[in-house]
C-alpha positions as CSV (number, residue, x, y, z in Angstrom):
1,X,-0.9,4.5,-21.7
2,X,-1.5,7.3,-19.0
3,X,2.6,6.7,-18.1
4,X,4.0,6.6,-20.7
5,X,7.3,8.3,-21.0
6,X,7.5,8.2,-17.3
7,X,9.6,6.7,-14.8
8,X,8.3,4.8,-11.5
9,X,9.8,3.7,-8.0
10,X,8.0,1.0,-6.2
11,X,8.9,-0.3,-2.9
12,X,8.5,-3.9,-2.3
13,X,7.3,-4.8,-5.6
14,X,8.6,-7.9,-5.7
15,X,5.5,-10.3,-4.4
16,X,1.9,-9.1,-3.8
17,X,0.6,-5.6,-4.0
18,X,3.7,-4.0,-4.9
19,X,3.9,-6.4,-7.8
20,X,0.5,-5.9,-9.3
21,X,1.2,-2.1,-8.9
22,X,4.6,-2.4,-10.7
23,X,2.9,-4.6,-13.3
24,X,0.3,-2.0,-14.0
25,X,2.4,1.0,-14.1
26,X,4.2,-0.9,-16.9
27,X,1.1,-1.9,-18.5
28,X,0.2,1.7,-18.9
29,X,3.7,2.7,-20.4
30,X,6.2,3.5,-17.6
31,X,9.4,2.6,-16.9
32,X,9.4,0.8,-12.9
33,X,12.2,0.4,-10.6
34,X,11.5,-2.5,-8.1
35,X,13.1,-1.6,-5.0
36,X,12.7,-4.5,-2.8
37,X,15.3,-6.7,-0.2
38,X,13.9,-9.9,-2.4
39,X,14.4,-10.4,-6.0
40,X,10.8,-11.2,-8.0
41,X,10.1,-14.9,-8.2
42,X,10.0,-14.4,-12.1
43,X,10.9,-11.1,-14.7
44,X,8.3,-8.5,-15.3
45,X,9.0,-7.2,-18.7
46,X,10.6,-3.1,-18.4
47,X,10.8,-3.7,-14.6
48,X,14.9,-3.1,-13.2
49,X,15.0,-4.7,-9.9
50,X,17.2,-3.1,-7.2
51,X,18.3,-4.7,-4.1
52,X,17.4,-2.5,-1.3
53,X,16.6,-3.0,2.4
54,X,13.8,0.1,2.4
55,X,15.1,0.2,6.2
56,X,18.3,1.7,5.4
57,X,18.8,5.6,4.4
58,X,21.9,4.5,2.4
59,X,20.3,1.9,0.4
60,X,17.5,3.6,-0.5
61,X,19.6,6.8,-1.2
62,X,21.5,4.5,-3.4
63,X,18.5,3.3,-5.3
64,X,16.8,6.3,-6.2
65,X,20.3,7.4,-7.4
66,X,20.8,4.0,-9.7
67,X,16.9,5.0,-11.1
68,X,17.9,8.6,-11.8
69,X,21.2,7.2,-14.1
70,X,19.4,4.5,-15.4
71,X,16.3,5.8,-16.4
72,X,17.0,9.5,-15.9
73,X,13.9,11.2,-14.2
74,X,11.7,10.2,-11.4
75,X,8.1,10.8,-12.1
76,X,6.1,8.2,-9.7
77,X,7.2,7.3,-6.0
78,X,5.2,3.9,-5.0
79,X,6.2,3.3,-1.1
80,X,5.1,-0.2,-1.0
81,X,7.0,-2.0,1.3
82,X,5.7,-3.4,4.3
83,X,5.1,-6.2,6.9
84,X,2.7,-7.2,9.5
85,X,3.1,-8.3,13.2
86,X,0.5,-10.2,15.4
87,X,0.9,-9.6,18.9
88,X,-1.0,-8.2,22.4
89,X,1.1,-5.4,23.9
90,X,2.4,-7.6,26.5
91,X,3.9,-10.3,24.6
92,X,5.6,-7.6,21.9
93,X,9.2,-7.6,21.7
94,X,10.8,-4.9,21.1
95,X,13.0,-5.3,18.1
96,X,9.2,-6.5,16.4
97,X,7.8,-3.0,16.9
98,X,11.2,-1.1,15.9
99,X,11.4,-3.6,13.0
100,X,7.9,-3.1,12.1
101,X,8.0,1.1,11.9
102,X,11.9,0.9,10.1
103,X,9.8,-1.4,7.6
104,X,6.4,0.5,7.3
105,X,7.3,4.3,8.3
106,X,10.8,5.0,8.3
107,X,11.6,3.8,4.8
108,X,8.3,6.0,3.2
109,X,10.7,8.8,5.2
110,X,13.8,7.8,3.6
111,X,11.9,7.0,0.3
112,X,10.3,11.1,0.2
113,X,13.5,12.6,1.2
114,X,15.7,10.5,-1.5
115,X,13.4,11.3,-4.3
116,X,11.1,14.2,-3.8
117,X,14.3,16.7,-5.1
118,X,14.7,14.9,-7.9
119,X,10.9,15.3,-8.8
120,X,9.2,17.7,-10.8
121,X,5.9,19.2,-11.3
122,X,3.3,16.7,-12.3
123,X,4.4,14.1,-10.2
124,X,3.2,11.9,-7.7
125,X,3.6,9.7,-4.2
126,X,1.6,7.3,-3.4
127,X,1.9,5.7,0.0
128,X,0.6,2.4,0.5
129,X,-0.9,2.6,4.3
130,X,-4.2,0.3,5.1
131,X,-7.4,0.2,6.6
132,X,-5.7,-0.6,10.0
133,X,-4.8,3.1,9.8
134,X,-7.8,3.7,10.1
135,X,-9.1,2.1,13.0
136,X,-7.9,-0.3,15.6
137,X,-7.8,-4.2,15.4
138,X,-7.4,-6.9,18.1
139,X,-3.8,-8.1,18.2
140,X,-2.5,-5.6,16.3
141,X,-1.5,-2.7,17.9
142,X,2.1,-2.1,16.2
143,X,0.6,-2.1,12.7
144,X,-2.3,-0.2,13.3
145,X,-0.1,2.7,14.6
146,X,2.0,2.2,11.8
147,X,-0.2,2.6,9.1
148,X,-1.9,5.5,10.9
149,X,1.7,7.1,10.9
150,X,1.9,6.6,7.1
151,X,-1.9,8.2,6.7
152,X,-1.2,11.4,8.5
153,X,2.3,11.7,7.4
154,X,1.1,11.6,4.0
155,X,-1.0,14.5,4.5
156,X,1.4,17.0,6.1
157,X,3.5,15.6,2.6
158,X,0.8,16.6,0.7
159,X,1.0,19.8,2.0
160,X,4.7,20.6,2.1
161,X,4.6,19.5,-1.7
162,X,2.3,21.5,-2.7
163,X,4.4,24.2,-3.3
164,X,6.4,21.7,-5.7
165,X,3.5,20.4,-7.6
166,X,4.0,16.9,-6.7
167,X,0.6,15.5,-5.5
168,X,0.7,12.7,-2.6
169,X,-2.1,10.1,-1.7
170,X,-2.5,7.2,0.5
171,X,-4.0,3.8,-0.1
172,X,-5.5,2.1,2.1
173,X,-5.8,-1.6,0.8
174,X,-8.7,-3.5,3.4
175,X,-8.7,-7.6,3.4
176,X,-6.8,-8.7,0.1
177,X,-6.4,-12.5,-1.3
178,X,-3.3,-14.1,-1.7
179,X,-1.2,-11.6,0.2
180,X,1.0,-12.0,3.2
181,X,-1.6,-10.0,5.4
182,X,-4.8,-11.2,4.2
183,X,-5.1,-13.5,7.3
184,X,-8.7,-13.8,7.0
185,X,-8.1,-16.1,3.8
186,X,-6.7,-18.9,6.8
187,X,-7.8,-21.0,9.5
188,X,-10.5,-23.0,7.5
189,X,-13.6,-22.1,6.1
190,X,-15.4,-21.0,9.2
191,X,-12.9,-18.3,9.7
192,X,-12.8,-17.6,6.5
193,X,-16.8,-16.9,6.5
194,X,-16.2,-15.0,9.4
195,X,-14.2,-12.7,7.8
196,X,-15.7,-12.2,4.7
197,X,-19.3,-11.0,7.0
198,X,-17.1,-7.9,7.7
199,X,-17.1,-6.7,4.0
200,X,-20.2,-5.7,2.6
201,X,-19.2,-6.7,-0.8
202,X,-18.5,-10.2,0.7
203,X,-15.3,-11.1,-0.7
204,X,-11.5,-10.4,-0.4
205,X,-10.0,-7.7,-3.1
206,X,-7.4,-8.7,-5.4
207,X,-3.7,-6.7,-5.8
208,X,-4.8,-6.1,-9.3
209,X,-7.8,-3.5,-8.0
210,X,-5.7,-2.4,-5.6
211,X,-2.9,-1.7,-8.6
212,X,-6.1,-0.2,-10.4
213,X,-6.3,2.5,-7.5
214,X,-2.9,3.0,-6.7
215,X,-2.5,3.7,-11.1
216,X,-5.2,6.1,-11.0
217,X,-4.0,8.3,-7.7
218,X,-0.6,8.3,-9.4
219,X,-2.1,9.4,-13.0
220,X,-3.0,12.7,-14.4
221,X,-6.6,11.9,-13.7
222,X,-6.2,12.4,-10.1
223,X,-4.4,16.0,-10.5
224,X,-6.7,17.8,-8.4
225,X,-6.2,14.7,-5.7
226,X,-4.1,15.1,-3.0
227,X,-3.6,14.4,0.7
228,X,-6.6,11.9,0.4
229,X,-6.8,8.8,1.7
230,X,-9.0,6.3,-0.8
231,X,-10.2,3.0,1.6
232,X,-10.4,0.1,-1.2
233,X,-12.0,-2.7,0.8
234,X,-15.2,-3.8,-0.2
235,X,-17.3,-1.2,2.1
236,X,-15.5,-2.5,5.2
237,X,-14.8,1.1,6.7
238,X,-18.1,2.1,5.7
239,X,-19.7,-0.1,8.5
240,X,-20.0,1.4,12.2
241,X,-19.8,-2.5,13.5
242,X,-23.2,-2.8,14.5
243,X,-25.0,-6.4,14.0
244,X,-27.0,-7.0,10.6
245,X,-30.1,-7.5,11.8
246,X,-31.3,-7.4,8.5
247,X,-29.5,-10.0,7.2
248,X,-29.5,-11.9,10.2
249,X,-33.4,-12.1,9.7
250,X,-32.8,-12.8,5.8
251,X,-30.2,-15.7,6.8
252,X,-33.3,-16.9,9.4
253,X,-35.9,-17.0,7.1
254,X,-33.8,-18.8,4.5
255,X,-33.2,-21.7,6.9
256,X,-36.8,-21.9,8.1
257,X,-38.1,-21.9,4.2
């Protein structure tokens, strides 16, 4: 019950990540405000859903308001929310790239400047970024800078907060099942095998370990943490690219046994 008594904002919490985190959180005693544009498929039990389009400074403004009267304090901020786009430079439209930074950079903005004055000491950010932030990926230009923005806008937070006592962190989810972006879990089962020889731990992660990691950055066992970025994704990151030539020769032994 590390959050109990406390009092959470997640961004897109309906479906995927953001529900597993919101889920958790509640698990563990807190009371969570889903800010998302969608309403949850079904009700999570102590979770108050709030409309908002995470793209507009108003609505979001509004929200963290209604979870100050509602609940009233602000201990956790989740920013969640976000979308993926698929396309060479070339063939981008614009209003795809301006959507896709409104969606995955702009509202963490709007998000930090709604809530971080209503905040305390002891509390905590947590900004959902990704792997792609880490390093570049074919087709996806847009989201890999947008989750880089999220990364190192999370650590000049970090630092600004400070002074305030608020810690903030960035997750950085890598391949995860049964979520919008996990794109590796279609196209058949050779692409799937394809994918899953990328990550050393050879399968996809679920929202619930990635809830697990966004829990413990935003709990007081991480209160020495902040401005890190924790890579949950099955060793992926950890690999400079190079062929296995180890288990290449494993795989070719196998075949000739």
């Amino acid at each position: 019950m590390r959050f109990e008594g406390k009092v959470a904002i997640v961004t897109g919490a309906s479906t995927g990540i953001g529900a597993a985190i919101a889920a958790r959180l509640v698990l563990e005693g807190a009371q969570v405000m889903n800010a998302d544009i969608k309403a949850p498929p079904g009700e999570v039990e102590a979770t108050t859903f709030h409309q908002t389009d995470v793209r507009s400074a108003a609505e979001v403004s509004a929200m963290v308001d209604a979870t100050l009267r509602q609940f009233g304090r602000i201990d956790v901020l989740v920013n969640n929310a976000g979308i993926g786009l698929l396309a060479e430079t070339p063939a981008m439209a614009e209003d795809d790239w301006e959507r896709l930074f409104a969606v995955n950079v702009t509202s963490v903005f709007h998000a930090c400047k709604a809530a971080i004055p209503l905040m305390h000491a002891g509390g905590a950010i947590v900004n959902v970024a990704s792997i792609s932030g880490l390093a570049g990926d074919f087709g996806m230009g847009a989201y890999n800078a947008s989750k880089a923005a999220v990364i190192n806008y999370t650590r000049s937070l970090a630092l600004d907060c400070s002074r305030l006592g608020i810690r903030v962190n960035a997750l950085c989810p890598g391949a995860i099942a049964g979520t919008a972006m996990a794109v590796g879990e279609h196209g058949g089962d050779e692409y799937r095998r394809a994918w899953l020889d990328t990550i050393p731990m050879g399968r996809f992660g679920s929202a619930a370990e990635m809830a697990s990691a966004a829990a413990f950055l935003a709990s007081d066992d991480a209160s020495y943490i902040t401005g890190a970025v924790l890579a949950a994704d099955g060793g992926a990151t950890a690999h400079t690219g190079q062929l296995d030539f180890p288990g290449r020769r494993r795989k070719r032994e196998a075949a000739q046994a």
